[in-house]
C-alpha positions as CSV (number, residue, x, y, z in Angstrom):
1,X,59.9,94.4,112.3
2,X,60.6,92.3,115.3
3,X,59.8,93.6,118.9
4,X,61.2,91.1,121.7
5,X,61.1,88.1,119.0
6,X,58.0,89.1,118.1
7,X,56.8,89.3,114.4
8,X,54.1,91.4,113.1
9,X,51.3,88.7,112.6
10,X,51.7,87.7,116.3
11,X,51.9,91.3,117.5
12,X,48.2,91.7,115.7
13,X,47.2,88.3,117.6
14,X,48.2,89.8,121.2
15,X,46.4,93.1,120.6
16,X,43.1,91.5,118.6
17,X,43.5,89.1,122.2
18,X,43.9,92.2,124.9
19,X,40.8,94.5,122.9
20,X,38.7,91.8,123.5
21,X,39.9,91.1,127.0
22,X,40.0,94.6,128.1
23,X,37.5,96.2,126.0
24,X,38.1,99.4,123.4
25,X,38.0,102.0,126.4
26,X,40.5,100.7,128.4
27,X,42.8,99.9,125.4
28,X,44.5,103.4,125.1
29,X,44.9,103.6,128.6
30,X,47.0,99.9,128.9
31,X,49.0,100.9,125.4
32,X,50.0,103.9,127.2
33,X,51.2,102.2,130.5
34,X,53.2,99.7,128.2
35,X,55.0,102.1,126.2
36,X,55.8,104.0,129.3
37,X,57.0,100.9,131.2
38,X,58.9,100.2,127.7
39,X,60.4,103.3,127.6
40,X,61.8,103.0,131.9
41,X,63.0,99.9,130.8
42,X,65.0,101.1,128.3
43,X,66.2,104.3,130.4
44,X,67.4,101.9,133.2
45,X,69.1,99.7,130.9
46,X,71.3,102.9,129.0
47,X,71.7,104.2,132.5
48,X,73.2,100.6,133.9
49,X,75.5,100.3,130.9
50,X,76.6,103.4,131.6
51,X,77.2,103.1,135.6
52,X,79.1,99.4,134.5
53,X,81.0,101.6,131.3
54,X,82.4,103.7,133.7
55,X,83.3,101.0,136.4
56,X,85.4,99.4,133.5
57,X,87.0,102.7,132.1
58,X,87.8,103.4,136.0
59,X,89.4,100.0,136.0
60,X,91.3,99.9,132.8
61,X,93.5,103.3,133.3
62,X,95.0,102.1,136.1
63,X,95.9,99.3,134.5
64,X,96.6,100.3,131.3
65,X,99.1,103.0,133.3
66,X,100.9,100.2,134.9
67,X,101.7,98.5,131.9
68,X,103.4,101.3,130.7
69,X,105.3,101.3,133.4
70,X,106.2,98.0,132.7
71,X,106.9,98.3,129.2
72,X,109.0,101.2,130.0
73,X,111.0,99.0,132.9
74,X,111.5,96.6,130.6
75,X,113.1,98.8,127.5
76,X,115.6,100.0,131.0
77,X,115.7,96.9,131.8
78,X,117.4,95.8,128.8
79,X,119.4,98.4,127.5
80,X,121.2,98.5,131.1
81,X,122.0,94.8,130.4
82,X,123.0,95.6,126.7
83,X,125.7,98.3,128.5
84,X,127.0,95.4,130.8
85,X,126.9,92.7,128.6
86,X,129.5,95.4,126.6
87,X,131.2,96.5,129.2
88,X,131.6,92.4,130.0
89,X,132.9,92.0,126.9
90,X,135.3,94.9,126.9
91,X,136.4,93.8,130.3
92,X,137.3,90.5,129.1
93,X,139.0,91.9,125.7
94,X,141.0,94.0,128.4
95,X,141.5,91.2,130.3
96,X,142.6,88.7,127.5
97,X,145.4,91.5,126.0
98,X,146.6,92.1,129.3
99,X,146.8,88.2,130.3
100,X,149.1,87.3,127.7
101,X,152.0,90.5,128.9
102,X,151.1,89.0,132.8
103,X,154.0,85.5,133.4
104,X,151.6,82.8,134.2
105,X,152.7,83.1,137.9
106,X,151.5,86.3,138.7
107,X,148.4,85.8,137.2
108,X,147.6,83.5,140.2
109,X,146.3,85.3,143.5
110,X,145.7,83.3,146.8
111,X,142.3,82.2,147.0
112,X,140.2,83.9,150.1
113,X,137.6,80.9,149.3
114,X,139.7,78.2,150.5
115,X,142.1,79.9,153.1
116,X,145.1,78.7,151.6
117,X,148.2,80.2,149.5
118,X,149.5,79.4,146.2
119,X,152.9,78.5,146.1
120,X,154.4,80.8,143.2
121,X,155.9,78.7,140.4
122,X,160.1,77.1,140.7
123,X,160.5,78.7,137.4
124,X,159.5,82.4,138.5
125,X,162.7,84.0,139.6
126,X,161.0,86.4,141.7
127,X,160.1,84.5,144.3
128,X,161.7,81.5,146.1
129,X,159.8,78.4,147.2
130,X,159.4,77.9,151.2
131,X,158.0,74.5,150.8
132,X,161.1,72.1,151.7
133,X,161.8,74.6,155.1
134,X,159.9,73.2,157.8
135,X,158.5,76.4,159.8
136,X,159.8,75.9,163.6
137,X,159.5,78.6,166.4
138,X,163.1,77.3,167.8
139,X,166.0,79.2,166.8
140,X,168.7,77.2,164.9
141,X,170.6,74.3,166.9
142,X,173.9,74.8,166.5
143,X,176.5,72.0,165.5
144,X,179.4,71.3,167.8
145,X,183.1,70.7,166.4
146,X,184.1,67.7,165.3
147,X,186.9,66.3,167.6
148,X,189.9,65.3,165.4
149,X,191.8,61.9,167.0
């Protein structure tokens, strides 16, 4: 038996040492003063792990609580990208089928990045090309007769 990293022959070597210091009348009365100091000792210690167990626990739920939370954010989190990944997918299934009924010059739409409009195709018969008509404000000038001589 060990007591503070203290075998049993040195344990007899401090007691042999405090009965000769003290004397055998005193003796009891200092064994009883270190057991009870022993035993405080060891109260204060269970109480302190217990005041710093609690501390912890109270520490821990919170935190165990919000990573939960988390956990549960995150399993949303990626199911609702699973549904628009699919709906991506289904949108550009859609897309692809209806692309290939669409003539290639209705497909393109003017661009409100860049402000300017697409000229439709020479080979859609739908819409006629503007492009060699200069755009004036001035009404036609009209042409006089040609004098015959």
């Amino acid at each position: 038996m060990e007591f503070l990293n203290i075998g049993m022959g040195e344990l007899l070597v401090i007691l042999f040492i405090a009965l000769l210091i003290f004397g055998p009348e005193r003796l009891p009365e200092i064994a009883r003063q270190i057991g009870k100091a022993v035993r405080d000792f060891q109260r204060m210690s269970s109480e302190a792990t217990r005041v710093i167990q609690e501390a912890i626990q109270e520490v821990e739920e919170p935190i165990k609580e919000a990573g939960q939370v988390v956990t549960e954010t995150q399993k949303e989190l990626q199911e609702e990208l699973q549904r628009i990944g699919e709906t991506m997918q289904a949108t550009a299934q859609l897309a692809e089928g209806t692309t290939d009924q669409v003539p290639r010059a209705e497909q393109e739409e003017p661009s409100a990045a860049d402000g300017q409009r697409h000229e439709a195709s020479p080979a859609s018969p739908d819409h006629t090309s503007n492009a060699a008509q200069p755009a004036t404000d001035q009404p036609p000038a009209e042409t006089a007769p040609a004098k015959s001589s």
